[in-house]
C-alpha positions as CSV (number, residue, x, y, z in Angstrom):
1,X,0.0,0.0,0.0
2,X,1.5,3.4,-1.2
3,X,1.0,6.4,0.6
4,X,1.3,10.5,-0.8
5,X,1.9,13.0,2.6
6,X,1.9,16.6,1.4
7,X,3.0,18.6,4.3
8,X,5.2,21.5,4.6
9,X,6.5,21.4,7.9
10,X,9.3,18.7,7.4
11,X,9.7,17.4,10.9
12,X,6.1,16.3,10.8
13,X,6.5,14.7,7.2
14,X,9.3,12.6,8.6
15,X,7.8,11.5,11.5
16,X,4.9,10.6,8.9
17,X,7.1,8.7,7.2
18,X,8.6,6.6,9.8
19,X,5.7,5.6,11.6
20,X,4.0,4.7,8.6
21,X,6.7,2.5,7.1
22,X,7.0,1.1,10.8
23,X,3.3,-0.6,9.7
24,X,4.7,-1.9,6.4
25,X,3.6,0.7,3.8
26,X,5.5,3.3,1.5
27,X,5.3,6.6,1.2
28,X,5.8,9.3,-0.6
29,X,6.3,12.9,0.5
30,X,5.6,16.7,-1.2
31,X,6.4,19.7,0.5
32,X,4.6,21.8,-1.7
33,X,1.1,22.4,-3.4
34,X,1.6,21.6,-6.5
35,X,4.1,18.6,-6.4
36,X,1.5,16.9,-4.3
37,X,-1.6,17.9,-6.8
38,X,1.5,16.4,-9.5
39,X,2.4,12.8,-7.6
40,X,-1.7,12.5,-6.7
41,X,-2.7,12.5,-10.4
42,X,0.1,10.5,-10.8
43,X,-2.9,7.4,-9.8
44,X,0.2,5.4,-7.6
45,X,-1.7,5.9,-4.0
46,X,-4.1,4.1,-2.0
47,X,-4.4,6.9,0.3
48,X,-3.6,11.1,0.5
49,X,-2.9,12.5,3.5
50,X,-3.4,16.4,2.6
51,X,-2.1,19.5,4.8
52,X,-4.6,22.5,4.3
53,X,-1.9,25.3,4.6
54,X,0.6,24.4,2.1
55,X,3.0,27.0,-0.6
56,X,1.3,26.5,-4.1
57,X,-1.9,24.9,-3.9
58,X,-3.5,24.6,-0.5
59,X,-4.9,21.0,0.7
60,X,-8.3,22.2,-0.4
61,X,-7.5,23.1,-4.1
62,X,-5.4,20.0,-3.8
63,X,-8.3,17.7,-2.8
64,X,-10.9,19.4,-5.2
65,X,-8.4,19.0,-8.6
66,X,-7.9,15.5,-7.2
67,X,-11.7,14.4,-6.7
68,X,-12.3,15.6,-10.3
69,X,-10.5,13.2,-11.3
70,X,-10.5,10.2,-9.2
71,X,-13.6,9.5,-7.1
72,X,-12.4,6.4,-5.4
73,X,-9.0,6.8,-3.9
74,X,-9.8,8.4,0.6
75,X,-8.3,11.3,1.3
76,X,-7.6,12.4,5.0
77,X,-6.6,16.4,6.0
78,X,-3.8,16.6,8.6
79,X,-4.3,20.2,10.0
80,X,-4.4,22.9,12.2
81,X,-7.2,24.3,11.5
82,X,-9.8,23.6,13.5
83,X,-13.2,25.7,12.9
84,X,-16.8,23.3,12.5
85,X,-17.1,25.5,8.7
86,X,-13.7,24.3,7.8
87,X,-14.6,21.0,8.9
88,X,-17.6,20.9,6.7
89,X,-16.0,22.7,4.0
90,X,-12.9,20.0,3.6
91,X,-15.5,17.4,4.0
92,X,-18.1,18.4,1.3
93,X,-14.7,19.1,-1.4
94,X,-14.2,15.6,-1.0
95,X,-11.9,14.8,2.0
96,X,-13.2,11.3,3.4
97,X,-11.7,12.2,7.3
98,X,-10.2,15.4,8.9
99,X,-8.2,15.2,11.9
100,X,-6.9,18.2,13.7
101,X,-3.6,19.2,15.0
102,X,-1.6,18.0,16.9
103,X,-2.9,14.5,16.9
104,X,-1.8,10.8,18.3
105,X,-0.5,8.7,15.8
106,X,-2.5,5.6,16.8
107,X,-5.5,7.5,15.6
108,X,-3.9,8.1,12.6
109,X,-3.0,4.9,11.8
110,X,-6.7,3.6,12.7
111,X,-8.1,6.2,10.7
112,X,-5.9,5.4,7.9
113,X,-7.2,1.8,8.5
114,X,-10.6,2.5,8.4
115,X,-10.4,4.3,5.1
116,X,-8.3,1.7,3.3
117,X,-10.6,-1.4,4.7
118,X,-13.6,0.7,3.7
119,X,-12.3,1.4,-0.1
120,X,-11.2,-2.0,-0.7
121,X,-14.7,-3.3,0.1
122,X,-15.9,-0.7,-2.2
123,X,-14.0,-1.6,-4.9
124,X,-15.8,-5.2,-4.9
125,X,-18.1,-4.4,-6.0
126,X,-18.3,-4.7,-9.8
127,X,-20.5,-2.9,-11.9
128,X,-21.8,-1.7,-15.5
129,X,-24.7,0.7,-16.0
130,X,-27.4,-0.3,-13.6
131,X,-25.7,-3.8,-13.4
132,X,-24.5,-4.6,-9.9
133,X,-22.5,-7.8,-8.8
134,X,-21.2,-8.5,-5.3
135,X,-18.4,-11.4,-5.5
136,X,-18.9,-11.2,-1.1
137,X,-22.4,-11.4,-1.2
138,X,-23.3,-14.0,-4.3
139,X,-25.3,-11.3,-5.0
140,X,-26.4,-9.9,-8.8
141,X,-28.7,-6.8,-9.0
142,X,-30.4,-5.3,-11.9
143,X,-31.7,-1.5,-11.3
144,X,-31.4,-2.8,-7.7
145,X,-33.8,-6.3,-8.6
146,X,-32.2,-8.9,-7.4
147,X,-31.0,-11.8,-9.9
148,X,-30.9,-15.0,-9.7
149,X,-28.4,-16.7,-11.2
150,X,-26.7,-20.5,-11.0
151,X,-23.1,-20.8,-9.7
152,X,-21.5,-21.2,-13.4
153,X,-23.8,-18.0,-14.7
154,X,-22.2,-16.3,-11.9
155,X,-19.3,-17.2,-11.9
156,X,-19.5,-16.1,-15.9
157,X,-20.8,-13.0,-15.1
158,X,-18.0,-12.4,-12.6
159,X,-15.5,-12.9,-14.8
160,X,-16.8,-10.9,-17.8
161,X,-16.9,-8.0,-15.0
162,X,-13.8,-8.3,-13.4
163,X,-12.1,-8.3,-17.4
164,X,-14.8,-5.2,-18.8
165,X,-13.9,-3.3,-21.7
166,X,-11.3,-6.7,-22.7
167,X,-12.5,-9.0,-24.8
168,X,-12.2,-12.3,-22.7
169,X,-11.5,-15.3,-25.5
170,X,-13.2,-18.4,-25.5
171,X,-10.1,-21.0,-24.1
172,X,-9.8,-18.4,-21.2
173,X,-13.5,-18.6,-20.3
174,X,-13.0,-22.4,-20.1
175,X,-10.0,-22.5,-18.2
176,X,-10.7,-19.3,-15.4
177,X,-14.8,-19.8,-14.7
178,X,-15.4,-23.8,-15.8
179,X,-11.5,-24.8,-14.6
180,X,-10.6,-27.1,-17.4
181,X,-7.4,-27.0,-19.2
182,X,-7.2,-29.1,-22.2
183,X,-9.3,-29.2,-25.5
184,X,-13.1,-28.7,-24.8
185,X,-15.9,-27.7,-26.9
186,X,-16.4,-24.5,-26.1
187,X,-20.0,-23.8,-27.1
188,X,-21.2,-24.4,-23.4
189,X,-20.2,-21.0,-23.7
190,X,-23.0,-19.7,-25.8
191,X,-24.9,-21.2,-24.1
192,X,-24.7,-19.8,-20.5
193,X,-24.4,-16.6,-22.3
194,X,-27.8,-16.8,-23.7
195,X,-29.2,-17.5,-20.2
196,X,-27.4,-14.8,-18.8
197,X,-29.0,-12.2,-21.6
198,X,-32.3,-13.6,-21.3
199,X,-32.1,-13.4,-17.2
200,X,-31.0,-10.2,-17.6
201,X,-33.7,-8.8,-19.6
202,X,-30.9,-8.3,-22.0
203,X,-33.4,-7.3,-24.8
204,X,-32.9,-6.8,-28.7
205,X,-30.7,-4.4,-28.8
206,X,-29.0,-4.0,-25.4
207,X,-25.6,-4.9,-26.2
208,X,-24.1,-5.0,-22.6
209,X,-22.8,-8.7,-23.5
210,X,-21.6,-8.3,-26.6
211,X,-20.0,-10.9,-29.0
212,X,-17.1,-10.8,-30.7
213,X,-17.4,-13.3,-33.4
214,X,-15.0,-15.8,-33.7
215,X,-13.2,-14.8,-30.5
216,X,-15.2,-14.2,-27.8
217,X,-17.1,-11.8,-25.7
218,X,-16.8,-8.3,-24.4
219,X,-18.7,-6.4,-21.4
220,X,-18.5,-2.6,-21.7
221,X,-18.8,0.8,-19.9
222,X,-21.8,2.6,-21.4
């Protein structure tokens, strides 16, 4: 797990440092605005941990170029100040947590937990258009309606997701969702494909399974 501090004061950046790499992750550190806004958009971190007061770009306009591009990644303020509006105010530009100064590390590193444990739930979830599948859960929802689908169609489904906008080749279907490696017909395929589309509601026309002739099949964004 890779970390991006951007905080000015260097004796708290270091002490950043160490403690975090203590816990076994890296990080990176920017002393200034606009090298942090640079390494964040860089898309290497799991986390930001954003001073507000910094030369260049503040933590603020940090955070707000950053959420415009990536909505996923938490982002925690480090910072003095300590008002209830500039609480708010970090929060609703897209800061996930905001911890005032000074502050125990221990908190920190819970926070940081939190945040990390909560994002990679999150990012289990796998989705396309209204489409919603939940690996944890066995769970497949259409516009929030529940599917119901067998193991293998699942397990299909699954692996069309996790491979979206790739076109996933016949022979790799076989050997990653049915487990078999050597020659087999692989029109089983089809098959599970056309009971996917029809439990779907996959209608004429909806191509959110869409076959690539000869090769395969492809799930993409809309």
């Amino acid at each position: 797990m890779r970390i991006l501090v951007v905080e000015d004061e260097i004796g708290i950046a270091n002490f950043l440092k160490q403690g975090l790499e203590e816990e076994g992750f890296e990080v990176d550190i920017a002393h200034h605005g606009n090298k942090g806004l640079d390494l964040a958009l860089s898309g290497h971190y799991q986390l930001l941990l954003l001073d507000w007061m910094l030369p260049g770009k503040s933590g603020l306009e940090i955070c707000e170029a950053f959420r415009s591009e990536n909505k996923a990644t938490p982002i925690i303020f480090l910072t003095a100040k300590d008002t209830i509006s500039e609480t708010v105010e970090a929060l609703n530009t897209g800061a996930n947590d905001y911890i005032k100064k000074p502050f125990h590390f221990e908190e920190l590193l819970a926070r940081i937990q939190v945040q990390l444990r909560e994002e990679k739930e999150s990012s289990r979830i796998l989705s396309v258009g209204s489409l919603r599948l939940d690996p944890d859960k066995h769970e497949v929802k259409q516009a929030d309606k529940p599917i119901d689908l067998t193991q293998k169609e699942f397990a299909l489904l699954q692996y069309l997701l996790e491979n979206k906008n790739s076109v996933c080749i016949r022979k790799d279907i076989i050997e990653k969702v049915w487990d078999i490696h050597f020659d087999y017909p692989t029109g089983v395929i089809d098959v599970f494909i056309n009971a996917l589309r029809k439990k779907l509601n996959l209608h004429k026309g909806n191509d959110l399974i869409q076959t690539v002739r000869g090769v395969g099949y492809i799930i993409k964004d809309s």
